[in-house]
C-alpha positions in Angstrom: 5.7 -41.5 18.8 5.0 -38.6 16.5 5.0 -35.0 17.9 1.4 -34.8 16.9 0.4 -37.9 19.0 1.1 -38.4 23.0 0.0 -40.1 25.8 -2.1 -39.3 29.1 -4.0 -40.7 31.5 -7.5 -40.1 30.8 -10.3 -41.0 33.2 -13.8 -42.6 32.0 -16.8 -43.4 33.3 -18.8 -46.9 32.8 -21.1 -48.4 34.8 -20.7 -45.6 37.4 -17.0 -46.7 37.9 -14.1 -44.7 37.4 -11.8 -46.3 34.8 -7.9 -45.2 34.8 -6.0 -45.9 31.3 -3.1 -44.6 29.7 -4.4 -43.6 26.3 -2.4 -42.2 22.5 -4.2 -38.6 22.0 -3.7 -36.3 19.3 -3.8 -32.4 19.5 -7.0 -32.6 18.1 -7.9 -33.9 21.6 -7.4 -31.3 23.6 -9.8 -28.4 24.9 -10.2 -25.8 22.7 -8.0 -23.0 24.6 -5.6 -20.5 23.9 -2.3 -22.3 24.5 -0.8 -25.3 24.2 1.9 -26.8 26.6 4.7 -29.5 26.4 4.5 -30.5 30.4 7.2 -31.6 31.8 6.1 -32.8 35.6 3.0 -33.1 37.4 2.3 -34.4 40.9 0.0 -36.6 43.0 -2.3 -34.7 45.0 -4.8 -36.3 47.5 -7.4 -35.0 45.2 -5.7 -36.3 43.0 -5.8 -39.8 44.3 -9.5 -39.4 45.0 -9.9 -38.6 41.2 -7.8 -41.6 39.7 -9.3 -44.2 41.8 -12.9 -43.1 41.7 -13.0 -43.3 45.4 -14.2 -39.2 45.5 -16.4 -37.1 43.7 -13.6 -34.8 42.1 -14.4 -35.6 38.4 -16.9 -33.0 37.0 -16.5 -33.6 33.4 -16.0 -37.0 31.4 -13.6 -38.0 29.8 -11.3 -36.3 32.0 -7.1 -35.7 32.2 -6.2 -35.7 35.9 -3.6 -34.2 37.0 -4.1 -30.8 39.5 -1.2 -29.3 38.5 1.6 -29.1 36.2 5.1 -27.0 34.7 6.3 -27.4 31.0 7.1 -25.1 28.2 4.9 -23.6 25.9 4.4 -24.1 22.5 1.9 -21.9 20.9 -0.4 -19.0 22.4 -2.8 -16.5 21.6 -1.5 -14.8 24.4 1.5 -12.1 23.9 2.8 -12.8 27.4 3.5 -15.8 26.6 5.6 -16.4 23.6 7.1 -20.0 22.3 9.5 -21.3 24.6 8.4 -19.7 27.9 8.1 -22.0 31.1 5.3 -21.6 32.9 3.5 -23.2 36.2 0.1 -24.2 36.5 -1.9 -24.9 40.1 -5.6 -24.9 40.6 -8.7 -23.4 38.7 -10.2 -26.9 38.8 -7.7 -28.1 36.4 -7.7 -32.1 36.5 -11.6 -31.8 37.9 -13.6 -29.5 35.4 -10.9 -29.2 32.8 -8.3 -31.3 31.8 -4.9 -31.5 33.8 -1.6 -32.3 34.1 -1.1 -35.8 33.3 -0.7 -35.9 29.8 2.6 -34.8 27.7 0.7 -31.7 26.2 -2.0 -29.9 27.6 -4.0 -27.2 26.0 -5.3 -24.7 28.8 -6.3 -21.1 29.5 -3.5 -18.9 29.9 -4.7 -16.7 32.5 -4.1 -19.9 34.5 -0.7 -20.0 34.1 2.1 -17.8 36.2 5.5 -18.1 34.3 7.6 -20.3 36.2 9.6 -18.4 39.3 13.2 -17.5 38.6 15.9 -19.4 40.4 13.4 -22.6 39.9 13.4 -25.8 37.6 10.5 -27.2 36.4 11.3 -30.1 38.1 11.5 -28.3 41.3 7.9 -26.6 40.5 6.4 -30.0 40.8 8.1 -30.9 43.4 6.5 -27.8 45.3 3.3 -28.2 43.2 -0.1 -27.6 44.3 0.8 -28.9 48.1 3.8 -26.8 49.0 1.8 -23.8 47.2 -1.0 -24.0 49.3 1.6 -24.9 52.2 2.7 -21.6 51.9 -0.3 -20.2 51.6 -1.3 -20.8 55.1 1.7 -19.9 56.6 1.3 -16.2 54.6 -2.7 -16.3 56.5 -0.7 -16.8 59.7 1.8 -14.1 59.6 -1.1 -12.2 58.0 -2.8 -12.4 61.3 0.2 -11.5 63.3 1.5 -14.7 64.2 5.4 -14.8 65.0 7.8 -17.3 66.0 7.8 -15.6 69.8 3.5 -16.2 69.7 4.5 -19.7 70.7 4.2 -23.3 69.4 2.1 -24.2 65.6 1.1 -27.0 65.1 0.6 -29.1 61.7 -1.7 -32.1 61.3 -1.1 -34.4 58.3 2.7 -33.4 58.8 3.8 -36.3 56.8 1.6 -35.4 53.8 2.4 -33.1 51.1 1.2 -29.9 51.9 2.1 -30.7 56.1 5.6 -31.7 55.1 6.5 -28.4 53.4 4.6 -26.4 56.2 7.0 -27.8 58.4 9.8 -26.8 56.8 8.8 -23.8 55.7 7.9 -23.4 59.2 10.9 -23.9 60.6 13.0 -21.9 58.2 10.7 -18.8 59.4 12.0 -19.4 63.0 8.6 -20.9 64.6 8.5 -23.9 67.4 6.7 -26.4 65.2 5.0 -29.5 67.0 3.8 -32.3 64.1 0.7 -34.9 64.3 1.5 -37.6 62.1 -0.8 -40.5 63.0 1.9 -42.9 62.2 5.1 -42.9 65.3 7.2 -44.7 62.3 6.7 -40.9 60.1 8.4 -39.4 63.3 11.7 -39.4 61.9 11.3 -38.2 58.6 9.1 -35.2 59.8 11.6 -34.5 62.4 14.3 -34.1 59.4 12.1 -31.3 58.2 12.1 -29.6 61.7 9.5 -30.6 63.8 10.3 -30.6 67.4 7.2 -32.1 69.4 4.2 -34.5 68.3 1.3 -34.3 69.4 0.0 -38.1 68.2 -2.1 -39.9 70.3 -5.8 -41.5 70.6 -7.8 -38.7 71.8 -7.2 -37.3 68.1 -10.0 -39.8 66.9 -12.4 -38.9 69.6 -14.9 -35.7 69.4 -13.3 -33.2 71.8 -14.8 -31.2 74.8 -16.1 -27.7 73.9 -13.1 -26.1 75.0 -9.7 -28.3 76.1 -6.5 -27.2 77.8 -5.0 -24.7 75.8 -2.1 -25.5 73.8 -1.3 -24.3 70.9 -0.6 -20.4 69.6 -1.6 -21.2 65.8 -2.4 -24.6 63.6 -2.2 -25.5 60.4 -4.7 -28.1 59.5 -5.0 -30.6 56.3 -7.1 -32.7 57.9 -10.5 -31.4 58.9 -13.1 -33.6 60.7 -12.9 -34.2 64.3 -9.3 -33.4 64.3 -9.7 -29.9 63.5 -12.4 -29.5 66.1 -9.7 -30.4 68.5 -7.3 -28.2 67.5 -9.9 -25.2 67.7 -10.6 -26.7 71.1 -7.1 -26.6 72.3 -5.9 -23.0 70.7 -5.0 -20.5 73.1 -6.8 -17.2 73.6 -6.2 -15.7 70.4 -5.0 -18.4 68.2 -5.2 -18.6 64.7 -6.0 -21.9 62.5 -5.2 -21.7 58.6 -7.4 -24.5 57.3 -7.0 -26.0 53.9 -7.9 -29.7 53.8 -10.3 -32.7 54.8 -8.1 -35.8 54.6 -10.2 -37.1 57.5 -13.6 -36.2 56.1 -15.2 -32.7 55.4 -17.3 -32.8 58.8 -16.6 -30.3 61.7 -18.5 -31.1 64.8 -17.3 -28.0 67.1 -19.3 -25.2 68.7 -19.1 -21.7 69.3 -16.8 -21.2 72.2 -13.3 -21.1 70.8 -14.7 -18.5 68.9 -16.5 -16.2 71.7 -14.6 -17.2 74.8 -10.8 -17.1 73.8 -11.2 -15.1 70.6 -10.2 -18.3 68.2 -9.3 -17.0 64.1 -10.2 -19.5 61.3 -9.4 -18.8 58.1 -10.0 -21.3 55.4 -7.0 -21.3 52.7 -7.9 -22.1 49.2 -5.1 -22.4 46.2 -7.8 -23.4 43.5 -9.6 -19.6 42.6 -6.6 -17.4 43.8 -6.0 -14.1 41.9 -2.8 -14.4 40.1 -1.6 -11.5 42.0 -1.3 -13.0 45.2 0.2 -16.7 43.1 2.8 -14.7 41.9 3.8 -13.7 45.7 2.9 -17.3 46.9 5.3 -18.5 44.3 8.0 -16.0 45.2 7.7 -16.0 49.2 8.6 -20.6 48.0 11.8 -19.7 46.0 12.9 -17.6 49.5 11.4 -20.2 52.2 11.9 -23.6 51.2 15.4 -24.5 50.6 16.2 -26.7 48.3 17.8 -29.3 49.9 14.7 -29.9 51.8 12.6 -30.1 49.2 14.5 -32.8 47.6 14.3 -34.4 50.8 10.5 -34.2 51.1 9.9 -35.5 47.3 9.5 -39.2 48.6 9.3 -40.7 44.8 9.2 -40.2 41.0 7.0 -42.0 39.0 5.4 -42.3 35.5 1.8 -41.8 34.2 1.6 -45.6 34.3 2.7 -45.9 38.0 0.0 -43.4 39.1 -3.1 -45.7 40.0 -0.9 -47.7 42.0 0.5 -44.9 43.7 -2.8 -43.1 43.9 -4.2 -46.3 46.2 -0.8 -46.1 48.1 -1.3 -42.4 49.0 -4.8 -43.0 50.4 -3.7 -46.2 52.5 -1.7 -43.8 54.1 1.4 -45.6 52.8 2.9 -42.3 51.5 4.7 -39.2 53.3 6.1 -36.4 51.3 5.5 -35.6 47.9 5.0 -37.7 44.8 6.4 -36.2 41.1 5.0 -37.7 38.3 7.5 -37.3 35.5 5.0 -37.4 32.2 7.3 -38.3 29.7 8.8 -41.3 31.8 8.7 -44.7 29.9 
């Protein structure tokens, strides 16, 4: 293939269905922005798995590159920070929803989207953080933020076997906390228990709408799920707790009241890695490189696969077939 032609996945609508195809583009493709990219690696998100299958409104714009988040090298800018040859990260700005994303082997974006990518770091490794371990870290910065500590008591995680719960674990457990998992699958038990989980919490009153208040349980949460599960875990937080919210993998709904809040003093704080100032993405990206050791990471990257095993792996991830996180390798054959 020529270096001025490539290939990406590009999304299209017809008949008011999503359709998925890998597709040879030419720079004159791409957006009109200040800098052009050779990406190395993206991921598979669960938004992104909504996107490629059509099965959530995540698209914005058509035709449409999915693909959250990405790391390459860049090849031309505008921009002086960022000269020829630089590596950079990309996560967010609804990249892969309103603009085009990461699964394509050049992308043209706006550079005040990217970070340059974290010393000590490959771009491999970037993606195998990506947007979930970013915003995994995320929430455990709004916990400490709020002055939880490993001696507060137990956290839990829900979604612990996804991508963004299976690096809260770890990172988690690296930071000295107690760290009880819902997994909604016993056969995930093992592998989340590799990452350092030491209690579940599974069971079938997590599909049932809770009492206003329940037996108090837990000193701080990190939820990924939403829904009636998160109105449980406000339910069961003890006086004081603090929930770090960032996901609605079991719908968008919250059916809860007011008395978590006003009767045991119950923090939530909603965690989004989309808009953040860069600022606090630099620190993010830093805090990772410190708290997640490698050797778990590679254990928590469940599979590698190319642009044209995506769709396939897109429906796996939302049959809840998948723990861990998926790379998508761009320039894979």
């Amino acid at each position: 293939m020529s270096q001025n032609r490539f290939q990406a996945l590009v999304l299209r609508e017809e008949d008011k269905k999503t359709n998925a195809s890998i597709e040879e583009l030419t720079m004159d493709a791409l957006p009109a922005e200040d800098t052009l990219v050779k990406v190395d690696y993206s991921t598979l998100n669960y938004k992104d798995a909504l996107a490629v299958t059509g099965k959530g409104k995540i698209v914005r714009t058509w035709p449409m590159v999915p693909g959250i988040d990405f790391s390459g090298t860049v090849v031309e800018s505008s921009n002086p920070k960022y000269q020829p040859g630089t590596q950079v990260v990309l996560t967010g700005w609804s990249v892969g929803e309103k603009y085009w994303g990461g699964y394509s082997q050049y992308q043209r974006v706006n550079s005040d989207w990217l970070v340059p990518l974290p010393e000590g770091l490959s771009t491999r490794e970037a993606m195998m953080i990506g947007t979930a371990g970013f915003t995994a870290m995320l929430c455990v910065n709004a916990l400490e933020n709020a002055n939880i500590t490993p001696q507060s008591g137990p956290v839990l995680v829900t979604g612990a076997a996804g991508g963004v719960g299976s690096v809260a674990v770890a990172i988690l457990k690296k930071r000295g906390y107690s760290v009880t998992a819902l997994t909604g699958d016993i056969e995930k038990h093992a592998y989340v228990s590799q990452l350092g989980a030491t209690a579940f919490a599974d069971g079938p009153q997590w599909q049932e709408v809770p009492r206003a208040l329940e037996g108090q349980r837990w000193a701080a949460a990190i939820d990924t799920v939403g829904s009636k599960v998160l109105a449980r875990v406000l339910a069961e937080m003890d006086y004081g707790g603090v929930v770090a919210a960032c996901g609605l993998a079991g719908g968008a709904d919250l059916t809860t009241s007011v008395m978590p809040f006003i009767l045991r003093s119950v923090k939530l704080i909603g965690v989004d890695s989309v808009m953040l100032p860069t600022k606090d993405r630099l620190h993010a990206w830093q805090r990772i490189v410190h708290d997640l050791p490698m050797e778990v990471l590679r254990g928590i990257t469940a599979a590698t696969v190319s642009l044209n095993d995506v769709k396939n792996a897109a429906e796996d991830m939302l049959g809840g077939k998948l723990k861990g996180r998926v790379l998508v390798d761009v320039n894979a054959a």
